[in-house]
BATI-375921 format. One record per residue (C-alpha): residue number from 1; residue in three letters; chain; x, y, z. Coordinates in nm, 2 decimals, m for minus. Example, Ala and Ser with C-alpha at 12.3 -4.5 7.8 and 13.67 -1.06 7.14 Angstrom:
<pts>
[1; ALA; A; [1.23; m0.45; 0.78]],
[2; SER; A; [1.37; m0.11; 0.71]],
</pts>
This chain:
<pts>
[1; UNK; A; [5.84; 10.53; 8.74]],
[2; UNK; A; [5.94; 10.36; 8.39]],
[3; UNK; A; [5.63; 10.47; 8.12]],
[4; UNK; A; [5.53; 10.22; 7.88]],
[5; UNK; A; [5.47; 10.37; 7.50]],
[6; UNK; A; [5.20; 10.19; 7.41]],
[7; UNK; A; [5.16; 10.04; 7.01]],
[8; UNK; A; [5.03; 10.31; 6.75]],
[9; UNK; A; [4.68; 10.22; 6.66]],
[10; UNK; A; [4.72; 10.00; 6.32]],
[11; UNK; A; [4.54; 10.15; 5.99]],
[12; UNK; A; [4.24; 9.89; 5.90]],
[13; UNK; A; [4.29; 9.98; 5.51]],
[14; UNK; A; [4.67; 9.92; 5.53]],
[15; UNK; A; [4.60; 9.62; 5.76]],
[16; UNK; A; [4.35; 9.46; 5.48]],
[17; UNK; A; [4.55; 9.57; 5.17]],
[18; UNK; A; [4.85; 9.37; 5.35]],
[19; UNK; A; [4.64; 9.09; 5.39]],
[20; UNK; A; [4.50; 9.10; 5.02]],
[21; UNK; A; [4.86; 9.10; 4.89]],
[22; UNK; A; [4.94; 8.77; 5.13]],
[23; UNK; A; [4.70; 8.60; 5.02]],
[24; UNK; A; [4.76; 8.65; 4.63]],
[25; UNK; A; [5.11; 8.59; 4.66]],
[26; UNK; A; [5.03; 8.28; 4.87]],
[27; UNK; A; [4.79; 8.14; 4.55]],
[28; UNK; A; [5.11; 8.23; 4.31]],
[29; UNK; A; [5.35; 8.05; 4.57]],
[30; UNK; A; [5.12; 7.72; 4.51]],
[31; UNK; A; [5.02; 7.77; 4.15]],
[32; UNK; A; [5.39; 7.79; 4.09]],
[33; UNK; A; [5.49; 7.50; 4.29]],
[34; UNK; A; [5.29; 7.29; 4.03]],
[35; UNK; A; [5.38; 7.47; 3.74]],
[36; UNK; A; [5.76; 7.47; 3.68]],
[37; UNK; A; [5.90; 7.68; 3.44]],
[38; UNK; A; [5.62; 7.93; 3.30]],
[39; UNK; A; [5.63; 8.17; 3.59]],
[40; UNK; A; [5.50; 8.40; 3.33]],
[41; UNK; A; [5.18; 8.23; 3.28]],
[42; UNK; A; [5.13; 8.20; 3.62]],
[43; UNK; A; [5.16; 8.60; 3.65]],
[44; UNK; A; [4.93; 8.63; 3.38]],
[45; UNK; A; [4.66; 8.43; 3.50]],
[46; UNK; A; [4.67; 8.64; 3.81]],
[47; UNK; A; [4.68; 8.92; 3.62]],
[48; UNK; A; [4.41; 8.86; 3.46]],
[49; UNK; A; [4.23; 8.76; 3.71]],
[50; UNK; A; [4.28; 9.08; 3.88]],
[51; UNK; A; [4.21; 9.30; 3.54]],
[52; UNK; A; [3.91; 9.14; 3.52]],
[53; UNK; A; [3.98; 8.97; 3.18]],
[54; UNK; A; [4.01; 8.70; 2.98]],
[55; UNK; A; [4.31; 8.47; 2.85]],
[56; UNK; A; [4.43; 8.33; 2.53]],
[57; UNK; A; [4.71; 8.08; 2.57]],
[58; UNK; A; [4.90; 7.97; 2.28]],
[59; UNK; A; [5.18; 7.71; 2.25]],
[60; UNK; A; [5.23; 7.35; 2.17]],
[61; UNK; A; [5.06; 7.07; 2.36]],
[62; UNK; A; [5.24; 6.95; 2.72]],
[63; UNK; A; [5.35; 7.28; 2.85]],
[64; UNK; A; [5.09; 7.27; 3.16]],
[65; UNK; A; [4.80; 7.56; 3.02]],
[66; UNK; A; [4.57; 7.31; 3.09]],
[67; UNK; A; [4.70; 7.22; 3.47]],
[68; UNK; A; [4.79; 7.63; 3.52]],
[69; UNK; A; [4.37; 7.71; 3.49]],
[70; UNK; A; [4.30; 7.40; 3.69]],
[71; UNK; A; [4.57; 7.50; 3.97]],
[72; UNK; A; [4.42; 7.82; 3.96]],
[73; UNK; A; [4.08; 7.72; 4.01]],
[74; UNK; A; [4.20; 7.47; 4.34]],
[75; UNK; A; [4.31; 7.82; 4.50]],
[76; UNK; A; [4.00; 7.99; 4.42]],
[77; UNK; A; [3.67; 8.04; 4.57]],
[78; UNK; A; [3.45; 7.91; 4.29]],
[79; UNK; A; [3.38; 7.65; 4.07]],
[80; UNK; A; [3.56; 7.51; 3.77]],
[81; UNK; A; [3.47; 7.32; 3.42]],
[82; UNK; A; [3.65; 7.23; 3.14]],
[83; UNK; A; [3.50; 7.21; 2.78]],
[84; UNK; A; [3.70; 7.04; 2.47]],
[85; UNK; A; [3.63; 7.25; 2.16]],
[86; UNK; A; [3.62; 7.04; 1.85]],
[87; UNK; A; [3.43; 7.06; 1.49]],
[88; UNK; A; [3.11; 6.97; 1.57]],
[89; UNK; A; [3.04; 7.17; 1.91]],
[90; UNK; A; [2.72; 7.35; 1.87]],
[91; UNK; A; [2.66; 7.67; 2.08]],
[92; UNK; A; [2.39; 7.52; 2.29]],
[93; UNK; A; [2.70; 7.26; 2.41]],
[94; UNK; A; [2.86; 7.59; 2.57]],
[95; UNK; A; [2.53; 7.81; 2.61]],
[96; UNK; A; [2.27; 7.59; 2.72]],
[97; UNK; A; [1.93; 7.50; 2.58]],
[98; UNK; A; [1.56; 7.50; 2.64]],
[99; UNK; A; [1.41; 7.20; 2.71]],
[100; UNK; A; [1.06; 7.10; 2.70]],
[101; UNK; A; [0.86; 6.95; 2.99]],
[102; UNK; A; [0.57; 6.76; 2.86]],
[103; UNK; A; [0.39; 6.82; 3.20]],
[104; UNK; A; [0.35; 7.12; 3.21]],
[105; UNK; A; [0.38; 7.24; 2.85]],
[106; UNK; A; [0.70; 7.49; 2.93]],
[107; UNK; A; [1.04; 7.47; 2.83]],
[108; UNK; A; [1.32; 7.55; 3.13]],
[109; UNK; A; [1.66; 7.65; 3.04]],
[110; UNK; A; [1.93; 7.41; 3.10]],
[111; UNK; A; [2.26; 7.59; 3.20]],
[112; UNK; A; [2.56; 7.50; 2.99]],
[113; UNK; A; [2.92; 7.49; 3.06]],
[114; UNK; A; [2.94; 7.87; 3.02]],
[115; UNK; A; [2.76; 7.96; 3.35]],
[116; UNK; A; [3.10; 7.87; 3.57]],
[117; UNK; A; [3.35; 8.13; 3.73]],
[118; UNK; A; [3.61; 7.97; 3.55]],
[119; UNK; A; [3.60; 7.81; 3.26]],
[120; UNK; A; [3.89; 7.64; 2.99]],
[121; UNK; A; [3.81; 7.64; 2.61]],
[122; UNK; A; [4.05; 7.42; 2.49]],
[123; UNK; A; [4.18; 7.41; 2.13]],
[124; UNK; A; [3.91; 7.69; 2.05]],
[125; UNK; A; [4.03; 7.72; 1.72]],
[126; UNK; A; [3.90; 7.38; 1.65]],
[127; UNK; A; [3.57; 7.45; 1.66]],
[128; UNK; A; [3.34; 7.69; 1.39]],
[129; UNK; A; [3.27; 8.02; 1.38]],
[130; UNK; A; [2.93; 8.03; 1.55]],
[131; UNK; A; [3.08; 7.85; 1.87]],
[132; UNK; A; [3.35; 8.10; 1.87]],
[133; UNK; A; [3.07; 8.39; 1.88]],
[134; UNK; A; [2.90; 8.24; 2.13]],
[135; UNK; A; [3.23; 8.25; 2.39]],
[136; UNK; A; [3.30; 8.55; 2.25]],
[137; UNK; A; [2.97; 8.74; 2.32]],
[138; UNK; A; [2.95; 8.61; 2.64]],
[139; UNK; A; [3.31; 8.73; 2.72]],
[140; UNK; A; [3.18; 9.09; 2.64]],
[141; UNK; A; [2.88; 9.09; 2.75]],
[142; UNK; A; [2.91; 8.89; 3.04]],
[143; UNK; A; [2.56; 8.72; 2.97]],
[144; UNK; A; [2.40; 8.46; 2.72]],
[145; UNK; A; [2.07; 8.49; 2.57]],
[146; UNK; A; [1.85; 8.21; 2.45]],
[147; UNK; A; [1.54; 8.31; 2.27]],
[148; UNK; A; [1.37; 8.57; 2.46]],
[149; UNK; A; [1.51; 8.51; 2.81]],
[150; UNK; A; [1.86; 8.65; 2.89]],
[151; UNK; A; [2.08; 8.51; 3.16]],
[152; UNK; A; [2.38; 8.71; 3.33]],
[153; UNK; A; [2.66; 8.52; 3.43]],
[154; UNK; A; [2.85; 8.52; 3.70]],
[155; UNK; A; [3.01; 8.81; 3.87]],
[156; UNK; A; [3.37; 8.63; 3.87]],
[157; UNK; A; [3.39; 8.47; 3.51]],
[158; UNK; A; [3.72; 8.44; 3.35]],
[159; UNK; A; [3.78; 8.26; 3.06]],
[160; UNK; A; [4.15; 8.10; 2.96]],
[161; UNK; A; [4.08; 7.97; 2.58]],
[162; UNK; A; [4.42; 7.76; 2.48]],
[163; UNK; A; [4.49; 7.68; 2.07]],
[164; UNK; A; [4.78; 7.49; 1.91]],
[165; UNK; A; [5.01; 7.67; 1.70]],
[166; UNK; A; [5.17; 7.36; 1.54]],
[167; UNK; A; [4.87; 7.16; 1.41]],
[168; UNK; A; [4.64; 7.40; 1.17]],
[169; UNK; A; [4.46; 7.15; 0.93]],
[170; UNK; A; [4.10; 7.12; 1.06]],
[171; UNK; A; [4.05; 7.44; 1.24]],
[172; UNK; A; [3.91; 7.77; 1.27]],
[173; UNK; A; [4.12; 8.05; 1.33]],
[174; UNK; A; [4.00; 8.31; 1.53]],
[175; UNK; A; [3.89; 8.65; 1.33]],
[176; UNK; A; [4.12; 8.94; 1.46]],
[177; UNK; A; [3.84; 9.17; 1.54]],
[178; UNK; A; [3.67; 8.88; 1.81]],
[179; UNK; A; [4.08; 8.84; 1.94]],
[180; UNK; A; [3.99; 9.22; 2.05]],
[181; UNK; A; [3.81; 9.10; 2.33]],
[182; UNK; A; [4.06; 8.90; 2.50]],
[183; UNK; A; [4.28; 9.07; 2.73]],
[184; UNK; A; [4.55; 8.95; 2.68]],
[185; UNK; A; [4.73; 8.70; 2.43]],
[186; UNK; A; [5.00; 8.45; 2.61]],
[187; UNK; A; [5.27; 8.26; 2.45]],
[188; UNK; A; [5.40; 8.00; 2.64]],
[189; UNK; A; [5.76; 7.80; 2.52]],
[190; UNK; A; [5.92; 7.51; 2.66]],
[191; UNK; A; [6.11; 7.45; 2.99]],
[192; UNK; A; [6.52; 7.46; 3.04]],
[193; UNK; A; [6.71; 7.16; 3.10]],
[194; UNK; A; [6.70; 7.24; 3.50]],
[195; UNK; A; [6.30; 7.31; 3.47]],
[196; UNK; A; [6.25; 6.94; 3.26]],
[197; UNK; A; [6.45; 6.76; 3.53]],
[198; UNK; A; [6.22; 6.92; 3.86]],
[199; UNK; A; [5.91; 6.84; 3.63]],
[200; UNK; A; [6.03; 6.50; 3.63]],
[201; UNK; A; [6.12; 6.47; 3.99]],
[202; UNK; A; [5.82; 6.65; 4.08]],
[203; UNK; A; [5.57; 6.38; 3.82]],
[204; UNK; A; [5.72; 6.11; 4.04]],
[205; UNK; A; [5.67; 6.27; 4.36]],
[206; UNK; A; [5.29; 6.26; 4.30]],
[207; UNK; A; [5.26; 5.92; 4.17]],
[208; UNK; A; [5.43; 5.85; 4.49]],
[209; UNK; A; [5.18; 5.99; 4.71]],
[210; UNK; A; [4.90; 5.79; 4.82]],
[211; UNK; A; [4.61; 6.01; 4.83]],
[212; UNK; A; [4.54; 6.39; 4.67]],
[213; UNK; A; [4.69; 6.67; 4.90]],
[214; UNK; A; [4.46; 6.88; 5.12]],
[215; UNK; A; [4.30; 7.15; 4.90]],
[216; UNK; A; [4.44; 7.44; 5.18]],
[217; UNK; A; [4.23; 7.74; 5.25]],
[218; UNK; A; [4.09; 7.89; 4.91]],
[219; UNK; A; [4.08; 8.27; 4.81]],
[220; UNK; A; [3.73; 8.42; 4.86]],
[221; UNK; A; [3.55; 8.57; 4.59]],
[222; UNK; A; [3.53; 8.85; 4.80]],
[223; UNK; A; [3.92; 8.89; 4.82]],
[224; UNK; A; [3.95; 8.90; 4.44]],
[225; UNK; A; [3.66; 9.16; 4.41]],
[226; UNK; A; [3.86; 9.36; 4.70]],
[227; UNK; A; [4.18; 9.33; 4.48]],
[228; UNK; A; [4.05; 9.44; 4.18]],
[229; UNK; A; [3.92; 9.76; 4.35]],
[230; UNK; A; [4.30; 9.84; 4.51]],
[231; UNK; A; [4.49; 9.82; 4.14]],
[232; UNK; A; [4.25; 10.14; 4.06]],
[233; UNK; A; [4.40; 10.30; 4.36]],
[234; UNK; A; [4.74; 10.26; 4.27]],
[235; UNK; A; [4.88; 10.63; 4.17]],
[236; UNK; A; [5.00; 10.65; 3.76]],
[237; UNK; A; [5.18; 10.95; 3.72]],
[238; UNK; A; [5.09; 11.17; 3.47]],
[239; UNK; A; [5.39; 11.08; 3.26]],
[240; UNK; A; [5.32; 10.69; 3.26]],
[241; UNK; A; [4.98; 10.79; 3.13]],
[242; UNK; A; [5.13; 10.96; 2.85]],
[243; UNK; A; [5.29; 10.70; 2.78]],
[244; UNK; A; [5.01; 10.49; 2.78]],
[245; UNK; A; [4.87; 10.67; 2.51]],
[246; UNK; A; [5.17; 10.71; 2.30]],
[247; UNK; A; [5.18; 10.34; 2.31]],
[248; UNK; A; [4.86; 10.28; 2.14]],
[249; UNK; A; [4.86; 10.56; 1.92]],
[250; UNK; A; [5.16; 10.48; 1.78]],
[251; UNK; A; [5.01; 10.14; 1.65]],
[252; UNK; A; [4.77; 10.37; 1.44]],
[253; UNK; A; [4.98; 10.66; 1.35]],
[254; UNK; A; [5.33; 10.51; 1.36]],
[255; UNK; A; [5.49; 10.74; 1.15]],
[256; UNK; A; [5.43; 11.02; 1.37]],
[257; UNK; A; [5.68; 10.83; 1.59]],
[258; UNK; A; [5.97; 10.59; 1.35]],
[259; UNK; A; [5.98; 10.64; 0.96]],
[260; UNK; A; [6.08; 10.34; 1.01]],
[261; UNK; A; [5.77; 10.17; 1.16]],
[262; UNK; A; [5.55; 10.34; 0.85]],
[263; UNK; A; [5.48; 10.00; 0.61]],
[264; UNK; A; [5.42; 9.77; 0.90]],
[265; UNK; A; [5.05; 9.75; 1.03]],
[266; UNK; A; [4.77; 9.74; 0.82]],
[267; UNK; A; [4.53; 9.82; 1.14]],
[268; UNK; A; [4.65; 9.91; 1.50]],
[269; UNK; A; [4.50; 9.88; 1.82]],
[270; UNK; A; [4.15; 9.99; 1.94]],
[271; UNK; A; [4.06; 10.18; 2.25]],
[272; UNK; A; [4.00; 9.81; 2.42]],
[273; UNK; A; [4.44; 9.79; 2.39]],
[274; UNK; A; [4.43; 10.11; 2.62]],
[275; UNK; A; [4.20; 10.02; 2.87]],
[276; UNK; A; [4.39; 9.63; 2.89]],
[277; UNK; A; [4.74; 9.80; 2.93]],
[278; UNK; A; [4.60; 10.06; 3.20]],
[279; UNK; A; [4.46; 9.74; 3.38]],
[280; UNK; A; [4.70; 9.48; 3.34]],
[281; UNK; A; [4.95; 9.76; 3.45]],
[282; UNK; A; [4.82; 9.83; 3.75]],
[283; UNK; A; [4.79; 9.48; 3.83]],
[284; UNK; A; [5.10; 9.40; 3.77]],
[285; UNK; A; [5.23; 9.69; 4.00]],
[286; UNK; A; [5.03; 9.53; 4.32]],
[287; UNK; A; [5.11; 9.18; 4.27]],
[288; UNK; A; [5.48; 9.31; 4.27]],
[289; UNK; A; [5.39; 9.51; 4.61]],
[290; UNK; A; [5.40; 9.89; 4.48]],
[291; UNK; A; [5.13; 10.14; 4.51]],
[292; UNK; A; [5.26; 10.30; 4.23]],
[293; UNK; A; [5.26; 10.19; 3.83]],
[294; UNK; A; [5.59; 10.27; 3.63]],
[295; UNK; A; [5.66; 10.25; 3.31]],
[296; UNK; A; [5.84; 9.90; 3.35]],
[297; UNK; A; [5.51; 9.75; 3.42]],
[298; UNK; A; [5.37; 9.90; 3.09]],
[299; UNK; A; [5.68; 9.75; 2.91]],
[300; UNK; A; [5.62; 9.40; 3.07]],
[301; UNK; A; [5.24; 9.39; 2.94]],
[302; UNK; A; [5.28; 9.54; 2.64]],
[303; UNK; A; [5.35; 9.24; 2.40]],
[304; UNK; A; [5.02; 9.08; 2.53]],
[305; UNK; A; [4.81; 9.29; 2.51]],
[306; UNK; A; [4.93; 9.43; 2.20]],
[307; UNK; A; [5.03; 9.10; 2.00]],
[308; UNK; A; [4.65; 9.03; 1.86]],
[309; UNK; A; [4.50; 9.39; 1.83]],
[310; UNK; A; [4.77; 9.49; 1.57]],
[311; UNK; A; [4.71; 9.37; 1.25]],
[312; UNK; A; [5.06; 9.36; 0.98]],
[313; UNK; A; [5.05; 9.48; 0.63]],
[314; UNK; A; [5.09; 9.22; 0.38]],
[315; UNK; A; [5.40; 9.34; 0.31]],
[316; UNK; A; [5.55; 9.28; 0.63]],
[317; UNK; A; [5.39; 8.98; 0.66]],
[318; UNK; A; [5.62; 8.91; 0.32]],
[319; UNK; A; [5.91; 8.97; 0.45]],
[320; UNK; A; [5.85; 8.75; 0.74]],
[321; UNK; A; [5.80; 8.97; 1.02]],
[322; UNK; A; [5.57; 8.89; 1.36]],
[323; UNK; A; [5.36; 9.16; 1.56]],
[324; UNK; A; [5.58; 9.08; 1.83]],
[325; UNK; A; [5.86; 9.21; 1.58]],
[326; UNK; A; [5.68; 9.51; 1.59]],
[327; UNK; A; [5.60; 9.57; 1.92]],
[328; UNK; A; [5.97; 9.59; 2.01]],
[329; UNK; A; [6.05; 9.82; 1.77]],
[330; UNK; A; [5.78; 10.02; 1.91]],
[331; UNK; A; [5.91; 10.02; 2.30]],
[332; UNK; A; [6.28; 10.11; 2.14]],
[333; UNK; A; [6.14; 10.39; 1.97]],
[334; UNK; A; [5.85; 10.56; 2.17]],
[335; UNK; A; [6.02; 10.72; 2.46]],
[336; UNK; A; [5.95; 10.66; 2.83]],
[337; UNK; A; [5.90; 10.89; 3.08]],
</pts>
């Protein structure tokens, strides 16, 4: 009589974490069908996303940071809002305000901008210092307090704050100890030839189509929160987290590690730079499918999280030299494991 084997009971962890992965690499598939040509930024919005951190995107105007958040929020579970930064924004614009109600003699808070899971500051170096705080606290602290009352904001808030590095006359520039609390600092360039030409088929293509395509099935909150438990799962060896370290510390003692590295930096990365590298890391490790981080993944973070916590001496500044001048000189000389 022929036996029949019958199937291996499946493993409901292994079983969800496949499902996780499919259906992050499903939102990358359609955030990247929209956005040609920065498949970086598209990573890094995930990653972030999955770090539990916040964005600044720099580069010059037309290069999609705008559509990338908004494609992002389609394919998310949550709701969306865009706020223009510009001189005259006052913090309540962003916060919120009391207002008064005659009837009754009380004032009732009035939720601002602030209060959605995602939210786009655009141009935020355009508007003053005070406005900038007022992101900036909230970022950290993940709440927003108006006179006595505070307000916690949503559990799933990320932030993507986009400035212009051509045009500088009228703006603000961000202080480099608030830049601290981004997570990472993106630099976004223009497209190749073969990338301008499927932009332009792909522009015509949509004012071709009649109606708006269907918005397709939308990653849960849940999902994300799942995620971002599995990258702290993910095995770092030892070694890596050596080299973690060494990373940082040689922004603050690089002497100990190049004579040549010595004149450079004025100030180098806080703790903050550790923590974002041991995140984005290990997300970048699980959106590429391994349960493992190695130190590639800490080499392919490393410029953005380390471009706006490192701060150059004047005389390297002089001789026209960038952080991210710096930074590779750093990964050529600090040995990996």
């Amino acid at each position: 009589m022929d036996q029949t084997l019958s199937d291996p009971p499946s493993d409901p962890q292994s079983d969800q974490a496949h499902a996780l992965a499919a259906e992050f690499a499903a939102l990358r598939d359609r955030v990247g069908r929209v956005i040609l040509g920065q498949a970086n930024l598209v990573e890094r919005l995930l990653i972030a996303l999955l770090a539990d951190g916040h964005l600044l995107v720099e580069g010059a105007p037309g290069l999609a940071k705008t559509t990338a958040i908004k494609q992002l929020a389609l394919g998310l579970e949550g709701d969306f809002h865009r706020i223009q930064f510009t001189p005259d924004l006052l913090p309540a614009d962003l916060t919120g305000t009391e207002i008064y109600r005659p009837n009754d003699g009380t004032f009732r808070f009035d939720r601002g901008p602030i209060f959605h899971n995602l939210l786009l500051a655009d141009e935020v170096n355009r508007a003053p210092a005070k406005v900038q705080s007022a992101l900036l606290e909230a970022m950290g602290e993940r709440q927003v307090t108006v006179g006595r009352e505070t307000y916690p904001l949503p559990r799933l808030f990320l932030v993507m704050a986009t400035q212009n590095p051509i045009e500088q006359e009228g703006t603000y520039p961000l202080p480099e100890a608030q830049l601290d609390r981004f997570l990472m600092h993106v630099r976004v360039d223009y497209p190749d030839g073969a990338t301008e030409r499927a932009i332009l088929h792909l522009n015509r293509d949509e004012a071709l189509r009649e109606g708006p395509e269907a918005a397709g099935v939308r990653l849960s909150q849940a999902s994300i929160f799942a995620a971002r438990r599995a990258i702290f799962g993910l095995y770092m060896a030892p070694e890596v987290e050596d080299y973690l370290v060494h990373l940082v510390m040689a922004t603050r003692r690089p002497l100990e590690y190049a004579a040549d590295l010595g004149g450079w930096l004025r100030f180098g990365a806080s703790p903050r730079a550790t923590l974002a590298l041991d995140r984005c890391s290990r997300a970048r490790a699980w959106l590429g499918g391994r349960d493992y981080v190695s130190p590639e993944d800490l080499q392919s973070v490393a410029p953005d999280v380390l471009r706006h916590r490192v701060l150059l001496s004047y005389e390297a500044e002089a001789e026209g030299k960038h952080p991210d001048d710096f930074i590779a000189a750093l990964l050529a000389r600090v040995p990996a494991p």
